[in-house]
N, CA, C and O atoms as a CHARMM CRD file, in Angstrom:
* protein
*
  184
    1    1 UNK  N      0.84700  -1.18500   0.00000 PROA 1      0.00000
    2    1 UNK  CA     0.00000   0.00000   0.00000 PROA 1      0.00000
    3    1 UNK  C      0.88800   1.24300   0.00000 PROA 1      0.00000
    4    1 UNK  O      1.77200   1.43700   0.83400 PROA 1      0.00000
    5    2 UNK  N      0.60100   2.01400  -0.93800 PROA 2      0.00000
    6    2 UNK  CA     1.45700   3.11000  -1.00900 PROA 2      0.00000
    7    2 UNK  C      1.26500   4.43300   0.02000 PROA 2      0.00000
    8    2 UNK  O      0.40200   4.25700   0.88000 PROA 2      0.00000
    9    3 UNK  N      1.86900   5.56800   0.04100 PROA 3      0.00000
   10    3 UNK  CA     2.46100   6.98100   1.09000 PROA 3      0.00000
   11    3 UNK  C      0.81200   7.03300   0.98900 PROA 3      0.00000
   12    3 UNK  O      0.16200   6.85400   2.01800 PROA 3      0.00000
   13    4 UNK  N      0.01800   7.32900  -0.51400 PROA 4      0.00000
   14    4 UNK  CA    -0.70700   8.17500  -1.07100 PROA 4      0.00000
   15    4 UNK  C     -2.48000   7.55000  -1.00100 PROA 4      0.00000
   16    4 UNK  O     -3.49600   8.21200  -1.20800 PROA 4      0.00000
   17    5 UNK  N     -2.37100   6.05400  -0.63400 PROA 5      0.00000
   18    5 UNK  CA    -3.33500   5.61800  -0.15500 PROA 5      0.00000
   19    5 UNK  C     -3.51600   5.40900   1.45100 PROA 5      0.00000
   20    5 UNK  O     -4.66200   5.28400   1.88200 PROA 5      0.00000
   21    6 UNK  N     -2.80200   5.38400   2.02700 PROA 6      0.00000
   22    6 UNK  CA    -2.50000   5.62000   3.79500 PROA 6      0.00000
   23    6 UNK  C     -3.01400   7.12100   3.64400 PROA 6      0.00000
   24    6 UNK  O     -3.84300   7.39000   4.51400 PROA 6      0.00000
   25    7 UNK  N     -2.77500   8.03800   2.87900 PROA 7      0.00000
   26    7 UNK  CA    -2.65400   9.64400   3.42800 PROA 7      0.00000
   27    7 UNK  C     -4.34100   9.72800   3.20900 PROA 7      0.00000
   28    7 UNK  O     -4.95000  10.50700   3.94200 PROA 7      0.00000
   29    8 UNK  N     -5.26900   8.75400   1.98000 PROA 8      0.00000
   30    8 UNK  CA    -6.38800   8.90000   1.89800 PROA 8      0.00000
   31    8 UNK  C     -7.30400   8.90800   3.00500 PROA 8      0.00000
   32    8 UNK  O     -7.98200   9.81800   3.48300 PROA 8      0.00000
   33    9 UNK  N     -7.14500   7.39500   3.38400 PROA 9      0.00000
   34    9 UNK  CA    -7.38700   6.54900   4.33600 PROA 9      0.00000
   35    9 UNK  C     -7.59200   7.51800   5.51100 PROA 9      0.00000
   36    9 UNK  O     -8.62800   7.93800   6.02500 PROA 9      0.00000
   37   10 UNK  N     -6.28900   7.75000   5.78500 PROA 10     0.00000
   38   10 UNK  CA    -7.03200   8.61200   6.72500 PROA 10     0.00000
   39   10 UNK  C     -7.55100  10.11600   6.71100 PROA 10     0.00000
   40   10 UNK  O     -7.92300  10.70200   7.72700 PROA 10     0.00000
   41   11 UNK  N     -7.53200  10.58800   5.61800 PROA 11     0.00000
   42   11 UNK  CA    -8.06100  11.59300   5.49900 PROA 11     0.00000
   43   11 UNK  C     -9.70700  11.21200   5.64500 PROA 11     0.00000
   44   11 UNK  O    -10.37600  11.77800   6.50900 PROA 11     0.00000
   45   12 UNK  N    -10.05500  10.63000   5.11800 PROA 12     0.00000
   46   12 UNK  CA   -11.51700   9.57000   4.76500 PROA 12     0.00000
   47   12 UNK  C    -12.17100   9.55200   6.34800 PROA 12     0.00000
   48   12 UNK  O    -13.19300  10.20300   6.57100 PROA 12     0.00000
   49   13 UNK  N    -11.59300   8.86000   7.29300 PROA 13     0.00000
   50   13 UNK  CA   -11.62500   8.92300   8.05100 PROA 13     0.00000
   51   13 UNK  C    -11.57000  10.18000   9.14000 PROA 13     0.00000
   52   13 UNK  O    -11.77500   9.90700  10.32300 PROA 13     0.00000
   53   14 UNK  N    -11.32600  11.39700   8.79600 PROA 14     0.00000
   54   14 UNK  CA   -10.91700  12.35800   9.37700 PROA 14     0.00000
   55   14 UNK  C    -12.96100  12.55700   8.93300 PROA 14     0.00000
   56   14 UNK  O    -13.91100  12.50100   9.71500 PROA 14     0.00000
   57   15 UNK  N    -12.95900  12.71400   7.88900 PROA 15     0.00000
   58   15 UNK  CA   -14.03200  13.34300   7.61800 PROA 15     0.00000
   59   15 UNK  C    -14.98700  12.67900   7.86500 PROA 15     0.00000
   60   15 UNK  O    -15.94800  13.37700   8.19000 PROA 15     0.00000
   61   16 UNK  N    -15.20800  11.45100   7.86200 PROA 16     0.00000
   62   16 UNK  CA   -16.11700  10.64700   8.38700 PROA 16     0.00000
   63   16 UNK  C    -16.58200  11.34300  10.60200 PROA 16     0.00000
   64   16 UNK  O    -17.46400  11.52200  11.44200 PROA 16     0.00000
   65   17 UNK  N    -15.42900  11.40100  10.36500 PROA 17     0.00000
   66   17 UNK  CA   -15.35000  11.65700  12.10700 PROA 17     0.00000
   67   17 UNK  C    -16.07000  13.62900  12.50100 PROA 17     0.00000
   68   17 UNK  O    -16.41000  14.07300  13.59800 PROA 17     0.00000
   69   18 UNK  N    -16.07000  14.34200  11.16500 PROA 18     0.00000
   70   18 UNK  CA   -16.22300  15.48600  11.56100 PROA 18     0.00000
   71   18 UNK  C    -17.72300  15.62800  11.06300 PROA 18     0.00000
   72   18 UNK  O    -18.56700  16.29500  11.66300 PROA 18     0.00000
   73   19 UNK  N    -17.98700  14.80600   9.70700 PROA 19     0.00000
   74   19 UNK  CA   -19.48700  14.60200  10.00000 PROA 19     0.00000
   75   19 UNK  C    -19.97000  14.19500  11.24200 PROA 19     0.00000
   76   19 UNK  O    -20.60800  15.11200  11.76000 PROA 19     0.00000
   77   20 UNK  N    -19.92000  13.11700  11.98000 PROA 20     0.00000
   78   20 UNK  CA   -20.48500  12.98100  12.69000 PROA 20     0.00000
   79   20 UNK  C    -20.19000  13.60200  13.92200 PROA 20     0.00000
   80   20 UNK  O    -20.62500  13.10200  14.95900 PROA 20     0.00000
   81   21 UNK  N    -19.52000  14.60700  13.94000 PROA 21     0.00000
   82   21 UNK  CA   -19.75600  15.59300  15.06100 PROA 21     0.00000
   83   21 UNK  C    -20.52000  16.73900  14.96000 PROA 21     0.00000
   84   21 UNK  O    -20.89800  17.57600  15.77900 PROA 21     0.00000
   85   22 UNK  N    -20.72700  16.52300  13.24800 PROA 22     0.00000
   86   22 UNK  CA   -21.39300  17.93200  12.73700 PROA 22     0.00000
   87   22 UNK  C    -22.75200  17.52400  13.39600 PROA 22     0.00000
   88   22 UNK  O    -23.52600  18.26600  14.00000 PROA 22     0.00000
   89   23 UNK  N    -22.88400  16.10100  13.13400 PROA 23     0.00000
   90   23 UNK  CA   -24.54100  15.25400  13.19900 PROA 23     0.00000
   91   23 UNK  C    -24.76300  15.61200  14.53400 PROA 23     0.00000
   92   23 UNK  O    -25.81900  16.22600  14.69000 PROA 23     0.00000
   93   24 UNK  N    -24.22900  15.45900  15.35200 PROA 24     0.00000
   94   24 UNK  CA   -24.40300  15.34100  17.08900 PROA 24     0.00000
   95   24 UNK  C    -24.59600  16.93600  17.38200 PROA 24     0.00000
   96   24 UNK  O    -25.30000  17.41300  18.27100 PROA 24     0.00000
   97   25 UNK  N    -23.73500  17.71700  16.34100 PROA 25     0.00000
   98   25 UNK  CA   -24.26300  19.13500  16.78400 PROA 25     0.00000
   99   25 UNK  C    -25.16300  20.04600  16.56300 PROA 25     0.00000
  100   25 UNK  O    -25.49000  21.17700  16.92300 PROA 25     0.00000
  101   26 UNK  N    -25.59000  18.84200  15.55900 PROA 26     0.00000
  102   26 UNK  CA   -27.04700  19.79000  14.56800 PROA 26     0.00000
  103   26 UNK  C    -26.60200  20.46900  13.68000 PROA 26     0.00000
  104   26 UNK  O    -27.34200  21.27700  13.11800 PROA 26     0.00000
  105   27 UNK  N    -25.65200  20.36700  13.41700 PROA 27     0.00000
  106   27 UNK  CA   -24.70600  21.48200  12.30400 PROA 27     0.00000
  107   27 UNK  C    -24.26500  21.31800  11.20000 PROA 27     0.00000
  108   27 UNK  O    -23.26200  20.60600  11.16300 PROA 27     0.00000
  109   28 UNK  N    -24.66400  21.74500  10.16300 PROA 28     0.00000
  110   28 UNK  CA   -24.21200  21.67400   8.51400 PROA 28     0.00000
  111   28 UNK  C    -22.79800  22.73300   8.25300 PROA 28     0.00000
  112   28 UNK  O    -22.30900  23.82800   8.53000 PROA 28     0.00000
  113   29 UNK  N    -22.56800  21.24400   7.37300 PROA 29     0.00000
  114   29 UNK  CA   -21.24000  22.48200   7.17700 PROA 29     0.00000
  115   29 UNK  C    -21.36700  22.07800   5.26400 PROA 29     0.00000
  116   29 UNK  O    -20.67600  21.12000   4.92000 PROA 29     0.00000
  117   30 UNK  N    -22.04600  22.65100   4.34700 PROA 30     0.00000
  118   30 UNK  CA   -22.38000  22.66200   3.07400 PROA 30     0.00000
  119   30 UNK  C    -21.27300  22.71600   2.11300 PROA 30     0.00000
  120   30 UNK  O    -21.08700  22.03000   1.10800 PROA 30     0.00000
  121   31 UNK  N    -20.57200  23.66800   2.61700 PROA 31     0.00000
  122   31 UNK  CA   -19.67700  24.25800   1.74700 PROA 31     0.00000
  123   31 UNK  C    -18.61700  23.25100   2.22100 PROA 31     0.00000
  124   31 UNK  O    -17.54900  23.71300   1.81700 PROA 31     0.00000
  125   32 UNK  N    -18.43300  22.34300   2.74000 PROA 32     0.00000
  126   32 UNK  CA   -17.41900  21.62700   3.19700 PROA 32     0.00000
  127   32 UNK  C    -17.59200  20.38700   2.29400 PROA 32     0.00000
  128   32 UNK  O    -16.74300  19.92800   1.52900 PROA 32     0.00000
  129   33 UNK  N    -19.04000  19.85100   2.55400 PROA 33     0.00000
  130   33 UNK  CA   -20.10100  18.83700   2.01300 PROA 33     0.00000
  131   33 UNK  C    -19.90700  18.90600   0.72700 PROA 33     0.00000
  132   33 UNK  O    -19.17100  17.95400   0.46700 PROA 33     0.00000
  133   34 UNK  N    -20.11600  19.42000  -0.13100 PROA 34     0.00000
  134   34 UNK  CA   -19.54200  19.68600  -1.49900 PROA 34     0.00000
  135   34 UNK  C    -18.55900  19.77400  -1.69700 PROA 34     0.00000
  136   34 UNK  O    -18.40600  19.61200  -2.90800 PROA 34     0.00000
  137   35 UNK  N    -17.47200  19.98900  -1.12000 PROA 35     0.00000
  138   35 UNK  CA   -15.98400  19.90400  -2.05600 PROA 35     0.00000
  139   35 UNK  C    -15.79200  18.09600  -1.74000 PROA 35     0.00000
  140   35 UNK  O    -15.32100  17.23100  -2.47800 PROA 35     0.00000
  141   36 UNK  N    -16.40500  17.98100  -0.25800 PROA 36     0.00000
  142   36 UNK  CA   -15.64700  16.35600   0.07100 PROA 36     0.00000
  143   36 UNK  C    -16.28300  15.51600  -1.28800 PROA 36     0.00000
  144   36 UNK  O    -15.55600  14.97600  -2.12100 PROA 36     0.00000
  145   37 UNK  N    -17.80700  15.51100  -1.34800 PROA 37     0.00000
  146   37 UNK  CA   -18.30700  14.76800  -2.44700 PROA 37     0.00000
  147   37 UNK  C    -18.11100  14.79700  -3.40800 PROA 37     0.00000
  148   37 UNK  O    -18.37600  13.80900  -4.09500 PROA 37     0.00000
  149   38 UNK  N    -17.54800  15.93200  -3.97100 PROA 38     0.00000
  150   38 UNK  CA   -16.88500  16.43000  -4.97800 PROA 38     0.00000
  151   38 UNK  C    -15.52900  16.13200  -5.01700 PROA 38     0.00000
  152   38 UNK  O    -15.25100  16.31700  -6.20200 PROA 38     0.00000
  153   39 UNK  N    -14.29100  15.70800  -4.32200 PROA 39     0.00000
  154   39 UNK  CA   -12.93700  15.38900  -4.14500 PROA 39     0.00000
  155   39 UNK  C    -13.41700  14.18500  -4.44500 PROA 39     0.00000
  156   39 UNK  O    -12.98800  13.65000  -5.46700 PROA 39     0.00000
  157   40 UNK  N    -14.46500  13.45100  -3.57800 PROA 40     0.00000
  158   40 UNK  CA   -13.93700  11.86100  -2.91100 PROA 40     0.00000
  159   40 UNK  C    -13.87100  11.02700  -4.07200 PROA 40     0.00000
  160   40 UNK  O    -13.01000  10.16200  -3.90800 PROA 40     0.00000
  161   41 UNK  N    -14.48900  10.94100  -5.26700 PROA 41     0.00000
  162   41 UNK  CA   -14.58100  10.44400  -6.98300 PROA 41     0.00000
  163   41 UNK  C    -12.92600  10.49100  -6.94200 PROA 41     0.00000
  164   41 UNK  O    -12.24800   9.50100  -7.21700 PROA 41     0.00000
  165   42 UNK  N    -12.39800  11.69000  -6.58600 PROA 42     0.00000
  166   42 UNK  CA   -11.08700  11.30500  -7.45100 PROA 42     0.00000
  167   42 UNK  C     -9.90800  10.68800  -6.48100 PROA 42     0.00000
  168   42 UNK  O     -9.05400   9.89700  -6.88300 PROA 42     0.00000
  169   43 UNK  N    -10.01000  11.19300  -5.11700 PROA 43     0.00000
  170   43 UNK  CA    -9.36800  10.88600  -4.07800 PROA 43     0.00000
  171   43 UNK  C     -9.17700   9.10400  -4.37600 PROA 43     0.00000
  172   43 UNK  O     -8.07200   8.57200  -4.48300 PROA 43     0.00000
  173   44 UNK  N    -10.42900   8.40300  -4.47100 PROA 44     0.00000
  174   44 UNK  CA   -10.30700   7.18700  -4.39800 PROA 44     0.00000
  175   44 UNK  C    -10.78700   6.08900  -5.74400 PROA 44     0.00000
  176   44 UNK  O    -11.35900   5.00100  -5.80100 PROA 44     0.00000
  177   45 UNK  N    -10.06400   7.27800  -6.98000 PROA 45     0.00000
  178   45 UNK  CA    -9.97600   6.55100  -8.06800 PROA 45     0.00000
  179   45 UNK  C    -10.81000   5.73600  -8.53400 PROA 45     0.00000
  180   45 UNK  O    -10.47900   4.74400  -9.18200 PROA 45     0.00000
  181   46 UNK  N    -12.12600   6.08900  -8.23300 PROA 46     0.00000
  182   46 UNK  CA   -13.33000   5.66500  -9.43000 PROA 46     0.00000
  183   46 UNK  C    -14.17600   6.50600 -10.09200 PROA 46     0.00000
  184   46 UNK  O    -14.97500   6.05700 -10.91300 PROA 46     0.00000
């Protein structure tokens, strides 16, 4: 597994973790929400 799939991985995970603090806080973060869904296609090469 390469530098560049570890650095995903946990990036993936980073964000997984800040949604769900967004969830617990009642809080949208949109403009965040769109770039991730928008990155994650290429981040993880499909």
């Amino acid at each position: 597994m390469g530098q560049t799939s570890v650095k995903n991985k946990e990036f993936y995970k980073n964000c997984t973790e800040y949604f769900e603090f967004l969830r617990k806080k009642g809080i949208t973060d949109y403009d965040f929400e769109d770039e991730y869904y928008f990155t994650m296609p290429a981040i993880s090469n499909h």
